[in-house]
C-alpha positions in Angstrom: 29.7 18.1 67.8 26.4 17.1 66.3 25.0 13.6 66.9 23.0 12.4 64.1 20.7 9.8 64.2 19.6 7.2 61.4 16.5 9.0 61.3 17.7 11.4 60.3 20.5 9.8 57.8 17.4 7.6 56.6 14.9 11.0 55.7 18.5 12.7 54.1 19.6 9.7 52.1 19.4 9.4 48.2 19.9 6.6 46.3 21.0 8.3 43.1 23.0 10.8 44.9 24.5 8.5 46.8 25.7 6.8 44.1 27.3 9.7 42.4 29.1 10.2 45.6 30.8 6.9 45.5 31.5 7.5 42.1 34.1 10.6 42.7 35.2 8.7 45.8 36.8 6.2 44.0 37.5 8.4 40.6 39.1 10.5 43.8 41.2 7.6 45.1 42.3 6.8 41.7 44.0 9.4 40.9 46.1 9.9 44.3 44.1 12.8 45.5 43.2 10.5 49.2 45.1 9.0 51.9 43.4 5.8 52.7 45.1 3.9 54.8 44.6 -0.1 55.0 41.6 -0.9 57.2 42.2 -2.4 60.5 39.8 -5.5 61.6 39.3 -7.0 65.3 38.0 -10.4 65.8 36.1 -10.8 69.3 36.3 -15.2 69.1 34.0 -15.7 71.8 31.3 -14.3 69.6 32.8 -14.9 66.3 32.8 -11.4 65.0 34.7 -8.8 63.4 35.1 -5.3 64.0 36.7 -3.4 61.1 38.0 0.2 60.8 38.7 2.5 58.0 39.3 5.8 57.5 40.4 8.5 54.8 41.0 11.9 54.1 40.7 13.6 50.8 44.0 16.5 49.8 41.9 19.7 50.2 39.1 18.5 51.6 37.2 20.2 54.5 36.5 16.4 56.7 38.6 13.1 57.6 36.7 10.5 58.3 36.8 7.4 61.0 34.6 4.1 60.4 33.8 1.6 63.1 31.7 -1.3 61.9 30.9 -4.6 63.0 29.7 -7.9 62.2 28.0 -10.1 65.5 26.1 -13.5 63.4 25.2 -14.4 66.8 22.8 -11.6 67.5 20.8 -13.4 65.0 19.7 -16.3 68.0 19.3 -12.6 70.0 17.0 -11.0 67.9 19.4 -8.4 67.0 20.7 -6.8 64.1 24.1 -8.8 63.0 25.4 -5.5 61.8 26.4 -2.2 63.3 28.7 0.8 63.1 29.0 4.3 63.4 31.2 7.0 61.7 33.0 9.8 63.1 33.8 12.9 60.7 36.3 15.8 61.6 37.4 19.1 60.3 40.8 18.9 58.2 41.6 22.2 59.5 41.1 22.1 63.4 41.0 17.9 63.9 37.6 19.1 65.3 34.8 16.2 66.0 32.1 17.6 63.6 29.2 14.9 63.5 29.0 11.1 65.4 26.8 9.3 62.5 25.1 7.0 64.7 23.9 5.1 61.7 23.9 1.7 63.0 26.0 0.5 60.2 23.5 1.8 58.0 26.2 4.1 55.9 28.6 1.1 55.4 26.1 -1.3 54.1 24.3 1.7 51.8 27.5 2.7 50.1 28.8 -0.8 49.8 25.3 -1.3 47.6 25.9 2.0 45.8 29.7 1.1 44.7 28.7 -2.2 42.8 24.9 -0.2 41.4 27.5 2.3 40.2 29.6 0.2 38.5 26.8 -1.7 36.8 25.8 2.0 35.3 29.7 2.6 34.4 29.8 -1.0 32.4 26.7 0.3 30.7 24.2 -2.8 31.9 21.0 -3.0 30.8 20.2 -6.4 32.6 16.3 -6.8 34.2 17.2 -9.5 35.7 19.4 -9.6 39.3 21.1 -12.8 41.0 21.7 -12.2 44.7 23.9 -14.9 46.6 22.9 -14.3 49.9 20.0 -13.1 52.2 21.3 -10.3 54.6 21.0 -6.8 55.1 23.1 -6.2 51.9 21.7 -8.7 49.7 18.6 -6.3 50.3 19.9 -3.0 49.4 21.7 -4.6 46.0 18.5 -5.3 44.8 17.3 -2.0 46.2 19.6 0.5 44.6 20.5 -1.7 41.4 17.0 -0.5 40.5 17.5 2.8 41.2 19.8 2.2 37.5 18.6 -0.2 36.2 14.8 -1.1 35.0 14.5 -4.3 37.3 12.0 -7.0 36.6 13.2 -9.9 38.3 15.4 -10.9 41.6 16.8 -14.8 41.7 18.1 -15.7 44.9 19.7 -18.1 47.2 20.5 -18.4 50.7 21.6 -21.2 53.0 19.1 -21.1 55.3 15.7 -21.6 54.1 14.0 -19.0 56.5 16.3 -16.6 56.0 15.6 -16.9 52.5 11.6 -16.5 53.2 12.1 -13.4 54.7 14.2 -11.6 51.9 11.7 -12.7 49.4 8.8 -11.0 52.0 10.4 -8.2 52.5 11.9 -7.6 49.2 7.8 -7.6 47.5 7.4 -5.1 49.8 10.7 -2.9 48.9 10.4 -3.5 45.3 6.7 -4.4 44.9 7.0 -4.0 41.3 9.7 -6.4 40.8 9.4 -10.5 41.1 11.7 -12.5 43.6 12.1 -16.4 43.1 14.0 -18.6 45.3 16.3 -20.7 43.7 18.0 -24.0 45.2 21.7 -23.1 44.1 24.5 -20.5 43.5 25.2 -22.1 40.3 20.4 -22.1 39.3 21.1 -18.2 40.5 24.4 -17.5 37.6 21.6 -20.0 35.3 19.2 -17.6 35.6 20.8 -14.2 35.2 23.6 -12.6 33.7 24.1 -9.8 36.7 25.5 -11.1 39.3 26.1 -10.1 43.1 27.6 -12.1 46.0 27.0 -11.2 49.4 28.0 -13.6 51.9 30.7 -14.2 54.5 31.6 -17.5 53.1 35.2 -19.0 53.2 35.0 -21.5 49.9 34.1 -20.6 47.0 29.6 -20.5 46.2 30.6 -19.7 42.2 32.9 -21.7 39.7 34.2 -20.6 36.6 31.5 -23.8 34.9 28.5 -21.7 36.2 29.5 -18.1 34.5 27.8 -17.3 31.3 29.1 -15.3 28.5 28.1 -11.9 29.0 28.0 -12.3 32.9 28.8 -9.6 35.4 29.8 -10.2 39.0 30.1 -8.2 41.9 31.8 -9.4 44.6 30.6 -8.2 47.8 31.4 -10.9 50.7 35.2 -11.3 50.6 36.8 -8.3 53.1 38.9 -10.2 55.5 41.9 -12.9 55.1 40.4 -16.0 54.2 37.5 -15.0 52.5 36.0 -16.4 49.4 33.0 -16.6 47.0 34.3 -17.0 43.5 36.5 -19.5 42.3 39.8 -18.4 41.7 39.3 -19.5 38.2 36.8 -17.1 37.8 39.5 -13.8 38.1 42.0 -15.6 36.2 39.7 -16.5 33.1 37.2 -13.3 32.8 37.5 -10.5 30.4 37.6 -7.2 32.9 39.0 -7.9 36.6 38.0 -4.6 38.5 39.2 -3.6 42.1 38.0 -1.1 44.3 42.1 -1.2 45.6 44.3 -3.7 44.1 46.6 -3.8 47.4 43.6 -4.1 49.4 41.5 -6.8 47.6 45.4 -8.9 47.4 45.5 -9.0 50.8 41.5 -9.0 52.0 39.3 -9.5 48.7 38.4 -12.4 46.0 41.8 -11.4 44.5 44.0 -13.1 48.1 43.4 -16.1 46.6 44.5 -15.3 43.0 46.7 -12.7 43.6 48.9 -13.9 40.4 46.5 -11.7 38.2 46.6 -8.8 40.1 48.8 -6.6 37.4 45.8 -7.1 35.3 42.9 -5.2 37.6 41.5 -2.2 36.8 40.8 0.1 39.5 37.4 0.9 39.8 37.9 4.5 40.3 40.5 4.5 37.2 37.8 2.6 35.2 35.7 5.6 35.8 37.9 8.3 34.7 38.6 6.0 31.1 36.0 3.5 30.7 36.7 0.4 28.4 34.3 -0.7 26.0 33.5 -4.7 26.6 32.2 -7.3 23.7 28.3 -8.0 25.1 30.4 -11.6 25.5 32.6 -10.3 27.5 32.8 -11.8 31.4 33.8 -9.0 33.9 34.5 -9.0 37.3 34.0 -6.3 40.4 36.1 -7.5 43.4 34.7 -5.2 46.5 36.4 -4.9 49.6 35.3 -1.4 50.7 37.6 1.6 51.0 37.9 4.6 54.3 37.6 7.0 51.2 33.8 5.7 50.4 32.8 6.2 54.2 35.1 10.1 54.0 32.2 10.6 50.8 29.2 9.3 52.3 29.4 10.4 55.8 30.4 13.9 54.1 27.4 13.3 51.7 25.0 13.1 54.5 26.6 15.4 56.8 26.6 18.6 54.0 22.8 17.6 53.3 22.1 17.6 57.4 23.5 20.8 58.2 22.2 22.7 54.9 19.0 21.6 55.5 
């Protein structure tokens, strides 16, 4: 079995690449070609974290895949990174170990990024402007790979904690030197000042209501991927134009859409989006409810793997 490090993932990885990989994931997933089983999650309570597990394999493919990743917000008081994982990927034939990705939980947060820059290209965005709700490792690489597809000008963000905040707007002059980042006081001054929307936090009430959305507005909905999880307004799903889902039975049960689960026969699934894409009115108000599928980590850890060994 090879052990690869994220070194190595990191001198692999493409942005554009790994975007088209998440896009025949899910076109993949739409059409029934993948067994993706619900993900299983852990909570250690002593540290208030959560552990969660996915995994997928495609019919006819060569790998299965098994995810571990984790979420420890105390490590921040440690000086540790609140995030980690690591992916395991098999042969379909033999059940053989292949590759350990020892990514860290690099993989997870990467193709998480890639899934809502993807379907920013599939609605056929053209926004400069990006609002980020949130400071983590994820509200990083939004920014990062939505201009890998888009021609970014301009990031608006808010965080809770005003530090945090400080160092996402250092670090993000230094990822994107070309683009500006400005601070904003509120969720509601972010949807104010752009039209592209993501939302990337682990909060449990809602950061968005309906009253902030602008015609026009897209929102990708990163945060909410456990029970009781929520950073949109129910109102928001029930009023917008386009509801997408990565998996309708999974975001029911673990995404924005547990809380308005009486709209659920109206999402489009992302992957089913792909395949037929429907046209929206530059008015229109969509909707991307994320709660990340097994079959994205089966793609990107195959993705990475393929590159690796044909290197």
């Amino acid at each position: 079995m090879r052990v690869i490090e994220n070194e190595t993932i990191l001198g692999v990885f493409n942005d554009l690449e790994a975007i088209d990989a998440m896009r025949d994931a899910l076109v993949a997933q739409a059409r029934g070609e993948c067994d993706t089983p619900m993900p299983m999650h852990l909570a250690i309570l002593p540290e208030d974290a959560e552990i969660h597990i996915k995994s997928s394999y495609r019919i006819g493919g060569g790998y299965f895949a098994v995810k571990v990743a984790s979420g420890f917000p105390k490590n921040l008081e440690r000086g540790l990174s609140v995030g980690n994982g690591m992916m395991l990927l098999s042969s379909a034939e033999t059940g053989e170990p292949l590759a350990f990705l020892a990514d860290g939980g690099y993989l997870t947060d990467a193709r998480t990024a890639a899934v809502s820059a993807l379907m920013t290209r599939e609605l056929g965005r053209r926004d400069t402007v990006l609002g980020v709700v949130g400071t983590g490792i994820q509200a990083r690489l939004q920014a990062r790979l939505h201009a890998a597809v888009l021609d970014l000008r301009k990031v608006v963000v808010w965080g809770r904690t005003a530090s945090r905040v400080d160092a996402y707007v250092e670090d993000m002059r230094a990822i994107l030197p070309d683009v500006e980042v400005i601070p904003v006081a509120s969720p509601a001054s972010v949807a104010e000042h752009a039209s592209l929307l993501v939302t990337v936090t682990a909060a449990r009430t809602p950061l968005l209501a309906a009253a902030d959305i602008r015609p026009g507005t897209h929102i990708s909905a990163v945060g909410s991927d456990s029970p009781g999880k929520q950073e949109l307004e129910s109102s928001i799903l029930e009023k917008c134009d386009l509801l997408l889902v990565d998996s309708r039975d999974q975001c029911t049960r673990l995404g924005e859409l547990q809380h308005a689960a009486h709209v659920a026969g109206r999402a489009v699934e992302a992957g089913a989006f792909c395949d037929e894409p429907q046209l929206q009115d530059e008015s229109a108000v969509t909707v991307c409810d994320f709660t990340g599928l097994g079959v994205e980590d089966l793609y990107i850890a195959s993705y990475v793997y393929d590159k690796v060994v044909n290197a």
